[in-house]
TORPA-980159 format. One record per residue (C-alpha): x, y, z. Coordinates in nm, 3 decimals, decimal comma. Example, Ala and Ser with C-alpha at 12.3 -4.5 7.8 and 13.67 -1.06 7.14 Angstrom:
REM residues 2
<lopa u="1,230" v="-0,450" w="0,780"/>
<lopa u="1,367" v="-0,106" w="0,714"/>
REM end
This chain:
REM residues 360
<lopa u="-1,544" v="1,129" w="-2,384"/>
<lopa u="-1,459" v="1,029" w="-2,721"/>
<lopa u="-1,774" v="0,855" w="-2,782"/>
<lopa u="-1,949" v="1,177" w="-2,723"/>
<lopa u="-1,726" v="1,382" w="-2,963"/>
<lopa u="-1,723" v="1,140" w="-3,219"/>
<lopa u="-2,097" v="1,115" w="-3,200"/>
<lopa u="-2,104" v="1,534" w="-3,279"/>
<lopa u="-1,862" v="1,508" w="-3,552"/>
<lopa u="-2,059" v="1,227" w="-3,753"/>
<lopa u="-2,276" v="1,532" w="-3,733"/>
<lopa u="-2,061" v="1,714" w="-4,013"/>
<lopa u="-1,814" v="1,399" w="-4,110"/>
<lopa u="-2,012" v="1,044" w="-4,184"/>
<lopa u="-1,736" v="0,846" w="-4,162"/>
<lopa u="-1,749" v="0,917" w="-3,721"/>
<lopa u="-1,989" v="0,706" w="-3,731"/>
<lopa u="-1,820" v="0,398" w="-3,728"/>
<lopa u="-1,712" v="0,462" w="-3,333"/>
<lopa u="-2,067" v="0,387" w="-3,213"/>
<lopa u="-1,997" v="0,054" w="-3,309"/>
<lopa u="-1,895" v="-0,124" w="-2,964"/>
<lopa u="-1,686" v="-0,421" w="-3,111"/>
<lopa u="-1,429" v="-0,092" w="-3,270"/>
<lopa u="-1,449" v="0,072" w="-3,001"/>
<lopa u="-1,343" v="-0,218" w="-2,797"/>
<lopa u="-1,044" v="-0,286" w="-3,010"/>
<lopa u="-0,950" v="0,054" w="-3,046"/>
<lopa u="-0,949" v="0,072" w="-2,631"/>
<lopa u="-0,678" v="-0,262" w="-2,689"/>
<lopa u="-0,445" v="-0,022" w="-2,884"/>
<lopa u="-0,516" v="0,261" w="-2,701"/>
<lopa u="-0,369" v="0,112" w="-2,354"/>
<lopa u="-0,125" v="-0,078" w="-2,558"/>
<lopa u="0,051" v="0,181" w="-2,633"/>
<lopa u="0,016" v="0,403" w="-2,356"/>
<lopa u="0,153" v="0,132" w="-2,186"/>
<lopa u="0,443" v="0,096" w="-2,325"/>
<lopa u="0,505" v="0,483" w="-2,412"/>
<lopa u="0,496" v="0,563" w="-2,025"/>
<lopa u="0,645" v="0,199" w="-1,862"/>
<lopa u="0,984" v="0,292" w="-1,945"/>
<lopa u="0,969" v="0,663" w="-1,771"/>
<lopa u="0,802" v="0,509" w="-1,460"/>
<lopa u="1,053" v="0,249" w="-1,444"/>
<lopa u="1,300" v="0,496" w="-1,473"/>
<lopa u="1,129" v="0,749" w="-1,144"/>
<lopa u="1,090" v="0,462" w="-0,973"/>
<lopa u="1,409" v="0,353" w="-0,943"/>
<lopa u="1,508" v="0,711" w="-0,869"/>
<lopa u="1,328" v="0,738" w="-0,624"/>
<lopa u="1,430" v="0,414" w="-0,447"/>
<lopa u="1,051" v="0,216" w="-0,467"/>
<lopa u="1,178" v="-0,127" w="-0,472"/>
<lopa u="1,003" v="-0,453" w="-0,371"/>
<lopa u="1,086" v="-0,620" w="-0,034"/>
<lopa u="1,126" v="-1,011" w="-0,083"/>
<lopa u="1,057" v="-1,190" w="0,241"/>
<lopa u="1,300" v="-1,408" w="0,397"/>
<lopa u="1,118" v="-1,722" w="0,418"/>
<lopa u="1,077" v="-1,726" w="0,011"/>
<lopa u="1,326" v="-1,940" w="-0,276"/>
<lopa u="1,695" v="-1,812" w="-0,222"/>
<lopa u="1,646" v="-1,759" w="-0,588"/>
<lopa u="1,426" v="-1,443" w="-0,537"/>
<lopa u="1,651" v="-1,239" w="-0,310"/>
<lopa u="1,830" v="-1,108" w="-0,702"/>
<lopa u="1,465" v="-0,941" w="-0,747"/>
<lopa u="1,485" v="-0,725" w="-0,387"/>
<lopa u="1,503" v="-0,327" w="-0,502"/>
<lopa u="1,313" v="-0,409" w="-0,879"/>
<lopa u="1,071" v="-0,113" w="-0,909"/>
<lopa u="0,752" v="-0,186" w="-0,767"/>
<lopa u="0,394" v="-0,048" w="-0,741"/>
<lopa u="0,351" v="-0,079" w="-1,146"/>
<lopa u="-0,035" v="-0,182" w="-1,087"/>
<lopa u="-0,074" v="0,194" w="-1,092"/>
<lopa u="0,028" v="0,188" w="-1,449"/>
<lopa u="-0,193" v="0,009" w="-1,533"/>
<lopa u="-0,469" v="0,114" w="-1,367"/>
<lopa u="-0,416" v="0,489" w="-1,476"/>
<lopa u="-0,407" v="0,385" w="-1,830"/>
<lopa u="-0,710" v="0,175" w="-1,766"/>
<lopa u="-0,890" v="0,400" w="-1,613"/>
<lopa u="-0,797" v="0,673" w="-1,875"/>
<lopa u="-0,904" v="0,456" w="-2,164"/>
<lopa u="-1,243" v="0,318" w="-2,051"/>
<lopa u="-1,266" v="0,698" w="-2,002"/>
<lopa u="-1,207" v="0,816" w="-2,303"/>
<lopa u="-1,356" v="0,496" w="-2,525"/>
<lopa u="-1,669" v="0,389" w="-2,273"/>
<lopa u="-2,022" v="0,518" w="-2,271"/>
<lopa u="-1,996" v="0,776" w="-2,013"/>
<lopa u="-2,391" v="0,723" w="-1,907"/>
<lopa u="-2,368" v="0,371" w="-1,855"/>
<lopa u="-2,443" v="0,279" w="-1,466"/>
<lopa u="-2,137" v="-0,052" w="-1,504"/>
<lopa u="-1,888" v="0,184" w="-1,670"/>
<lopa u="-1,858" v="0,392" w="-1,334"/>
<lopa u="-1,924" v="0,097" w="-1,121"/>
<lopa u="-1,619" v="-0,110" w="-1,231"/>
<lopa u="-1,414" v="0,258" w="-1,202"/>
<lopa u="-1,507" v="0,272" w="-0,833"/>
<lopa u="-1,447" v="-0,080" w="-0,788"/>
<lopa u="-1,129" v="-0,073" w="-0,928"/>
<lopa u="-0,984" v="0,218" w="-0,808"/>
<lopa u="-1,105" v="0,185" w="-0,458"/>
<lopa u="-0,941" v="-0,171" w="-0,454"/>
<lopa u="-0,651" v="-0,021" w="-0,612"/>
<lopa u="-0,619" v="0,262" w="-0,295"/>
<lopa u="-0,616" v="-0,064" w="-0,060"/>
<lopa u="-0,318" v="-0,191" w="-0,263"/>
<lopa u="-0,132" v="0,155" w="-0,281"/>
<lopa u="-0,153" v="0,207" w="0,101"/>
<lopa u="-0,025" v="-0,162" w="0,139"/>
<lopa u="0,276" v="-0,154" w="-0,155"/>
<lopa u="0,351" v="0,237" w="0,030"/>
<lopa u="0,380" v="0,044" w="0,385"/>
<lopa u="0,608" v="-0,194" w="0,298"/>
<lopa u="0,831" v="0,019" w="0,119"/>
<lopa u="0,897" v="0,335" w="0,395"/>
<lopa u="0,881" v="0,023" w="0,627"/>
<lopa u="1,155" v="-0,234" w="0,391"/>
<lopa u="0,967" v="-0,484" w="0,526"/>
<lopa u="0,697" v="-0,751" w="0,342"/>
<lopa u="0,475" v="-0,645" w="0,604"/>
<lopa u="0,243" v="-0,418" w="0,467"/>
<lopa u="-0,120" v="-0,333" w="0,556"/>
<lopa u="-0,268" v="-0,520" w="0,900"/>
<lopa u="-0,470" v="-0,792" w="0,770"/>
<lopa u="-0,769" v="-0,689" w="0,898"/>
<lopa u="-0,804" v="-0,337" w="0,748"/>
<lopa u="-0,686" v="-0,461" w="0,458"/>
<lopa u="-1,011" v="-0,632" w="0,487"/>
<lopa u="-1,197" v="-0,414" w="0,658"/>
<lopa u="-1,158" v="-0,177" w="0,340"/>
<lopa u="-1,190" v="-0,435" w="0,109"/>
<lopa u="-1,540" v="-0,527" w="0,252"/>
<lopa u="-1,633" v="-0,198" w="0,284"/>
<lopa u="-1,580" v="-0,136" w="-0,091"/>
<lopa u="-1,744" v="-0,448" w="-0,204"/>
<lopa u="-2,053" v="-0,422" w="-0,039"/>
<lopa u="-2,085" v="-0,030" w="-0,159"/>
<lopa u="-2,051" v="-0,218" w="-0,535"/>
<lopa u="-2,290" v="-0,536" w="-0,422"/>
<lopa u="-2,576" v="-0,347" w="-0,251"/>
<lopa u="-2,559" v="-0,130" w="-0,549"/>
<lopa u="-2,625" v="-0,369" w="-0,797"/>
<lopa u="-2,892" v="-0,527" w="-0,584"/>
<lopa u="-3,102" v="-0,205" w="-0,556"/>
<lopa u="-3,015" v="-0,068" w="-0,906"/>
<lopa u="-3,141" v="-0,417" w="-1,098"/>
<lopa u="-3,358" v="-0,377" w="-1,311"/>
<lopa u="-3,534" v="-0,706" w="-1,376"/>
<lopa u="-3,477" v="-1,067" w="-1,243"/>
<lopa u="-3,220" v="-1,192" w="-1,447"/>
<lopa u="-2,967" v="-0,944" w="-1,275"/>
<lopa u="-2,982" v="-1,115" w="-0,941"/>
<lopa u="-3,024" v="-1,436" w="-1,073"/>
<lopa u="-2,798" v="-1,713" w="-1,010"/>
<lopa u="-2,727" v="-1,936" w="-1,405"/>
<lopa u="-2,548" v="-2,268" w="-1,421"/>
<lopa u="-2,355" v="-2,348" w="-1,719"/>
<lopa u="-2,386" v="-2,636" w="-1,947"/>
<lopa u="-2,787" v="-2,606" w="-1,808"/>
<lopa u="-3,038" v="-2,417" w="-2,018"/>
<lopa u="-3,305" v="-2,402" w="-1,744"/>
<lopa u="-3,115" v="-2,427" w="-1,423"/>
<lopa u="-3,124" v="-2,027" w="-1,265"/>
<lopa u="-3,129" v="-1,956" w="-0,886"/>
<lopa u="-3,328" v="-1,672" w="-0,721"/>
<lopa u="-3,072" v="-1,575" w="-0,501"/>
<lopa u="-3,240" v="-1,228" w="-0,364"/>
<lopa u="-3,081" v="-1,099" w="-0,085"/>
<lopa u="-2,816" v="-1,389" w="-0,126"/>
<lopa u="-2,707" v="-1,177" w="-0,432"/>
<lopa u="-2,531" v="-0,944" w="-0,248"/>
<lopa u="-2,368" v="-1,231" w="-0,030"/>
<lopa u="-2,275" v="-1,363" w="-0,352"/>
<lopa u="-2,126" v="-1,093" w="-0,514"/>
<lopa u="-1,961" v="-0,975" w="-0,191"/>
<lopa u="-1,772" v="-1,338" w="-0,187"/>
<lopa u="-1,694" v="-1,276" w="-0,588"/>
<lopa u="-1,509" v="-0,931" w="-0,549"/>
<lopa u="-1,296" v="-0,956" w="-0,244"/>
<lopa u="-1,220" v="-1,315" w="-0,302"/>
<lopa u="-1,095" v="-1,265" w="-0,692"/>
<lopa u="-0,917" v="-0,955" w="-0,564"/>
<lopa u="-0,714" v="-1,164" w="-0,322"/>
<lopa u="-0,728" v="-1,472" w="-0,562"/>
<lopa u="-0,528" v="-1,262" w="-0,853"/>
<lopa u="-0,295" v="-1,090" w="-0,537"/>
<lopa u="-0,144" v="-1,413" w="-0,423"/>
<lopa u="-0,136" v="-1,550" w="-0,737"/>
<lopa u="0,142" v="-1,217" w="-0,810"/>
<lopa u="0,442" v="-1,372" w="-0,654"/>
<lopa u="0,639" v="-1,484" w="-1,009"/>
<lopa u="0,738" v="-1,242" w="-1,315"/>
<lopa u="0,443" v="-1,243" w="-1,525"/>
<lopa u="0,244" v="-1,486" w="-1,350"/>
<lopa u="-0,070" v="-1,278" w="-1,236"/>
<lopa u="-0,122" v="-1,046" w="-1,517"/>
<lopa u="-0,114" v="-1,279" w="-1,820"/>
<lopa u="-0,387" v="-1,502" w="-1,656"/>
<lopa u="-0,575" v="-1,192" w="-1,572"/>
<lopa u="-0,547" v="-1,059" w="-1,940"/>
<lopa u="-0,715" v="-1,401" w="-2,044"/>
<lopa u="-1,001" v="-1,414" w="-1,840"/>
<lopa u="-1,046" v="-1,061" w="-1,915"/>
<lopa u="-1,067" v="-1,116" w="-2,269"/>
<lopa u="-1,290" v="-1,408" w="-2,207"/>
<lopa u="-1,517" v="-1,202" w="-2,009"/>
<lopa u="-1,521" v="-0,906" w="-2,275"/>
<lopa u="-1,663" v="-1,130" w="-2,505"/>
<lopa u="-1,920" v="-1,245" w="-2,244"/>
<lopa u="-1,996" v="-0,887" w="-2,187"/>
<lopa u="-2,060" v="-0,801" w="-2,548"/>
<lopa u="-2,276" v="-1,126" w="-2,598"/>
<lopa u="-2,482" v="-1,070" w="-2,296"/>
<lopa u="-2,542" v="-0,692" w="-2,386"/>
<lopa u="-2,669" v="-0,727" w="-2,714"/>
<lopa u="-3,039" v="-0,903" w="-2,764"/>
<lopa u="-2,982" v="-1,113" w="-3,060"/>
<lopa u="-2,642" v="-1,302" w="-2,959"/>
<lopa u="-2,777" v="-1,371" w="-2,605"/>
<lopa u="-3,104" v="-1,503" w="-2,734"/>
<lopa u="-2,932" v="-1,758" w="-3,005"/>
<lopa u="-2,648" v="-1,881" w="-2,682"/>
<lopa u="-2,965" v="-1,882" w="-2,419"/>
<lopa u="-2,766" v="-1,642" w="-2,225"/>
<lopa u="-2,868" v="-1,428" w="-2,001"/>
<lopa u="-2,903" v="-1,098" w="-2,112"/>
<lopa u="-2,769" v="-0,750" w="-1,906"/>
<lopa u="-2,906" v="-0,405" w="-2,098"/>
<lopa u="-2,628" v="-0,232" w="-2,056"/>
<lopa u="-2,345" v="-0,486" w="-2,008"/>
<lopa u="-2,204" v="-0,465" w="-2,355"/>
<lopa u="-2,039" v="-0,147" w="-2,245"/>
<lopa u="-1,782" v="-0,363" w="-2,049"/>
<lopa u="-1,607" v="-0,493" w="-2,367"/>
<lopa u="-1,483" v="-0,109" w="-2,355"/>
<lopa u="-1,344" v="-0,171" w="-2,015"/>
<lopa u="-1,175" v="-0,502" w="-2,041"/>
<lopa u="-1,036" v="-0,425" w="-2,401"/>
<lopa u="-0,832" v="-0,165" w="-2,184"/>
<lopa u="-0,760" v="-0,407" w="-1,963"/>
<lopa u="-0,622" v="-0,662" w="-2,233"/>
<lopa u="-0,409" v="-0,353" w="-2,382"/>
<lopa u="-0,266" v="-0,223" w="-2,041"/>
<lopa u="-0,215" v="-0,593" w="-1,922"/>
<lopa u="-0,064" v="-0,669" w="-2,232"/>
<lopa u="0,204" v="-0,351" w="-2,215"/>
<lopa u="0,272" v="-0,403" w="-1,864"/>
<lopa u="0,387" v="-0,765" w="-1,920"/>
<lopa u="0,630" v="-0,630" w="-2,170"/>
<lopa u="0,868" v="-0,459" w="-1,881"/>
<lopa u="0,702" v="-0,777" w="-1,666"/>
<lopa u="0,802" v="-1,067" w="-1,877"/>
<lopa u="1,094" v="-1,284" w="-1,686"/>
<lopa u="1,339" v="-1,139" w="-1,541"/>
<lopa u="1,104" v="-0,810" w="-1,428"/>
<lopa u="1,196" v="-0,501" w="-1,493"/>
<lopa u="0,902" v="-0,373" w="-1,305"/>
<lopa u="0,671" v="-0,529" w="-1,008"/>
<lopa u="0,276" v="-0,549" w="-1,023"/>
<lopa u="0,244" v="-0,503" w="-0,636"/>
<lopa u="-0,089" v="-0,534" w="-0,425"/>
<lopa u="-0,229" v="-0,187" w="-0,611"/>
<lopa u="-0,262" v="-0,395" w="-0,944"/>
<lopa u="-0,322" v="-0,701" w="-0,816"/>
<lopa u="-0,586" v="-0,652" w="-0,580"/>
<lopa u="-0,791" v="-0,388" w="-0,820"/>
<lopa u="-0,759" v="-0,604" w="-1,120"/>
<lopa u="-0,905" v="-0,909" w="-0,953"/>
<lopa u="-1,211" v="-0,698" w="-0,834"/>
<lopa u="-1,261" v="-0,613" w="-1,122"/>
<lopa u="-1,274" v="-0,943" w="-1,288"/>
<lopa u="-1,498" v="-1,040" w="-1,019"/>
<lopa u="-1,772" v="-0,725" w="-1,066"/>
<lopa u="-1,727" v="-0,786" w="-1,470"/>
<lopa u="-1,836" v="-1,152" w="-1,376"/>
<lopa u="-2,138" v="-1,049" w="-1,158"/>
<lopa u="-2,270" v="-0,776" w="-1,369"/>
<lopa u="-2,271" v="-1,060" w="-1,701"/>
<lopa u="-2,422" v="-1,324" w="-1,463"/>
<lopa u="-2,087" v="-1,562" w="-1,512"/>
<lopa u="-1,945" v="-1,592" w="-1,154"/>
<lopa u="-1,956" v="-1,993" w="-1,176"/>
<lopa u="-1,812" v="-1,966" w="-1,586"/>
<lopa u="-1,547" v="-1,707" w="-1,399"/>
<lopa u="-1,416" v="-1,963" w="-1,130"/>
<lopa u="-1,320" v="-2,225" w="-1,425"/>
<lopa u="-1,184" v="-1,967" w="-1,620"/>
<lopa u="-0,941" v="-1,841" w="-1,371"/>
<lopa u="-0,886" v="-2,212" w="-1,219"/>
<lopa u="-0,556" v="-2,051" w="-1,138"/>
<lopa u="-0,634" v="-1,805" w="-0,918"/>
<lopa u="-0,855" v="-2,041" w="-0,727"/>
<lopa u="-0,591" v="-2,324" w="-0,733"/>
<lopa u="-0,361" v="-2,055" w="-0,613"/>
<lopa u="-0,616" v="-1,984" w="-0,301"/>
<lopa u="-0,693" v="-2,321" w="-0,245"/>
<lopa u="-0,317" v="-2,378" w="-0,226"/>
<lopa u="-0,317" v="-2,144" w="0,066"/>
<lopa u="-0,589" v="-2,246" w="0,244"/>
<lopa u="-0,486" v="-2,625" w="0,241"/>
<lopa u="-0,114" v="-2,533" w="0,404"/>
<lopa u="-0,272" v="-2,339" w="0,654"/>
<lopa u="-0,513" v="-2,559" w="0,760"/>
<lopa u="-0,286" v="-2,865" w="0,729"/>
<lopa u="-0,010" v="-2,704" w="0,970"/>
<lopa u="-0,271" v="-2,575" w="1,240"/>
<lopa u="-0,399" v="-2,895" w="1,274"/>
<lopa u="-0,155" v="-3,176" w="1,202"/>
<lopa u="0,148" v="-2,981" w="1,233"/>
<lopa u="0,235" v="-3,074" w="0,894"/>
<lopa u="0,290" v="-2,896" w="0,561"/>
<lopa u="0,118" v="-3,043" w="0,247"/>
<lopa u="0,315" v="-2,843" w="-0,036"/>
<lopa u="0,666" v="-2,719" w="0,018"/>
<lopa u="0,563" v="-2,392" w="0,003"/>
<lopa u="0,262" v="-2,221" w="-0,098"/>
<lopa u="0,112" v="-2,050" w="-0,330"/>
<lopa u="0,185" v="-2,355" w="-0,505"/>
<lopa u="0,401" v="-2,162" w="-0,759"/>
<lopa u="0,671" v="-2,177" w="-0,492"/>
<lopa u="0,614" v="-2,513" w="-0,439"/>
<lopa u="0,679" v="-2,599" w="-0,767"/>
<lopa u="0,986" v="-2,396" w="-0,790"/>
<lopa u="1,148" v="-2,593" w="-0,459"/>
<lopa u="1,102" v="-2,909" w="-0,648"/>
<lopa u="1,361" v="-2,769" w="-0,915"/>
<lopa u="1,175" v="-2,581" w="-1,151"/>
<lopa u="1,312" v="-2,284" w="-1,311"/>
<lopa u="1,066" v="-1,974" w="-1,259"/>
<lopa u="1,028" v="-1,966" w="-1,642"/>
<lopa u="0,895" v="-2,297" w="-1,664"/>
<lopa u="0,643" v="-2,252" w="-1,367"/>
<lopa u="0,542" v="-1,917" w="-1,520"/>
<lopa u="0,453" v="-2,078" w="-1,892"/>
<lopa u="0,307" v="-2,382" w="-1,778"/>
<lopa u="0,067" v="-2,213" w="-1,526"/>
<lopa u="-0,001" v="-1,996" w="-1,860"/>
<lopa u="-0,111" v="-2,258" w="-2,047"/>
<lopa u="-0,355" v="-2,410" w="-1,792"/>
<lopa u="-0,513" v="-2,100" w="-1,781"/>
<lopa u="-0,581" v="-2,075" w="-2,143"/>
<lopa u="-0,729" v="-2,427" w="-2,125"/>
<lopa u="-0,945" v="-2,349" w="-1,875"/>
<lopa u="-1,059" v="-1,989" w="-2,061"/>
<lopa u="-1,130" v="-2,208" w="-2,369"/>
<lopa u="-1,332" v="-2,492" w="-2,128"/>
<lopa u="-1,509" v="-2,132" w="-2,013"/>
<lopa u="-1,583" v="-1,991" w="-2,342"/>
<lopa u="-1,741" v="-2,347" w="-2,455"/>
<lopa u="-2,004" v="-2,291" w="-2,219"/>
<lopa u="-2,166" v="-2,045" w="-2,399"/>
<lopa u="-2,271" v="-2,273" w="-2,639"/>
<lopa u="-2,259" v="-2,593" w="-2,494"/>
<lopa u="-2,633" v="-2,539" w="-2,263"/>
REM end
């Protein structure tokens, strides 16, 4: 919306002008949600509590997070209003991706809502069934998937790249929307189990999103995609818009998030950010750069997966608890330590990421 005003006004006032550029208008999104953030976290913090929305802990979790049952939950819609708000106001408003990732997020963040709103008028951890959950998930990420497939226009948008390989790129056809399918509802879930410590999801989630802004501006401009060997999206670019917001809402929302929470992510922000990590990664061709970037959130998933299938078929648990974070915080770490440590993994693995642009 601003775009389009400022765009009139260079009309009459030069200086405008500058907001065409995409790199300011990408850090002016950062401050933008930055401080919305933290202008309306304390007032929702405050209603919540009035009004009673408090997280459930489950029984079976460390004794040492039965202090955090009745913190304020359901802040993922704080950040998705504010993120929605400001890719509104700083994005191209006729770009096809801008919309997209608003659907995608916002639909995934419903899913969350209905689930967080369940297990509050219920006091129970048992939210959503399972399999509507994922029934709805589906549902929404094959709407965004098929769309993509039949809205490409040219190879390279359907095209499967390896990094660290300047020639290796996979056809994939109709395997794209398989593909992209797998991407969105597994990164949604991915980021939503990885939500179970103060800070743990979001910070993560604010890295890879910065990682994949800078993707998105690369691949969406001719020049800097030509001198990587990148692929490159028209049209992508306008992304940086989206996950600058995401950076500045992510960023304010840790501040009330940061050990001990003052305020709870919940399934609305955790599933709706991770889609849209994973549609960011499709639409700039990075879903294999994506996985190594958030090595978390898959060793997080993995962690799952492993227990479950251990138990069903041995009868035997591999990790104390999972996701691993709770194993780790049986053995005797303090959440603190768990929460920094899993941090700074992460921003190894963003950095291992990020090399691969250059690295072919």
């Amino acid at each position: 919306m601003l775009l389009w005003l400022t765009e009139y006004l260079s009309g009459f006032v030069g200086g405008f002008a500058v907001f065409q550029y995409l790199t300011l208008r990408t850090m002016v999104s950062v401050v933008t949600a930055l401080l919305m953030s933290l202008l309306i976290g304390p007032v929702m913090i405050k209603r919540l509590t009035q009004a009673q929305i408090g997280q459930t802990i489950r029984d079976d979790g460390p004794s040492s997070h039965f202090s955090k049952a009745g913190t304020p939950t359901m802040g993922g819609a704080l950040i998705l209003v504010i993120l929605v708000i400001t890719t509104l106001l700083w994005g191209d408003l006729s770009n096809r991706y801008v919309w997209l990732v608003i659907f995608v997020t916002l639909s995934f963040g419903l899913v969350g809502w209905v689930d967080d709103y369940l297990k509050i008028t219920r006091k129970s951890s048992e939210g959503l069934i399972a399999r509507w959950k994922y029934f709805w998930q589906s549902a929404f990420a094959l709407i965004a998937a098929i769309y993509l497939y039949t809205a490409a226009q040219s190879p390279v948008e359907t095209t499967l790249y390896v990094p660290f390989f300047k020639t290796v790129a996979i056809p994939l056809g109709l395997g794209f929307v398989l593909l992209s399918y797998l991407m969105i509802v597994g990164m949604s879930n991915a980021v939503n189990l990885t939500d179970g410590l103060d800070g743990l999801a979001i910070m993560p989630a604010v890295m890879v999103g910065a990682a994949l802004g800078l993707i998105a501006y690369v691949s969406g401009n001719t020049e800097f995609s030509s001198y990587l060997q990148i692929p490159y999206v028209a049209g992508a670019g306008e992304l940086a818009v989206f996950c600058g917001a995401l950076i500045g809402a992510g960023l304010g929302f840790l501040w009330f998030n940061t050990y001990p929470a003052q305020i709870f992510m919940g399934d609305v922000g955790a599933l709706a950010i991770g889609a849209a990590l994973g549609l960011v990664a499709i639409v700039v061709r990075h879903e294999i750069v994506v996985l190594i970037m958030g090595g978390l959130f898959v060793l997080e998933t993995a962690s799952v997966i492993i227990q479950v299938a251990s138990f069903r078929l041995t009868g035997r648990r591999v990790f104390r608890m999972a996701p691993i974070h709770h194993h780790f915080e049986l053995k005797g770490w303090p959440e603190p330590k768990v929460i920094v440590r899993f941090w700074i993994i992460t921003l190894v693995l963003v950095t291992i990421g990020l090399s691969t642009l250059k690295l072919r």
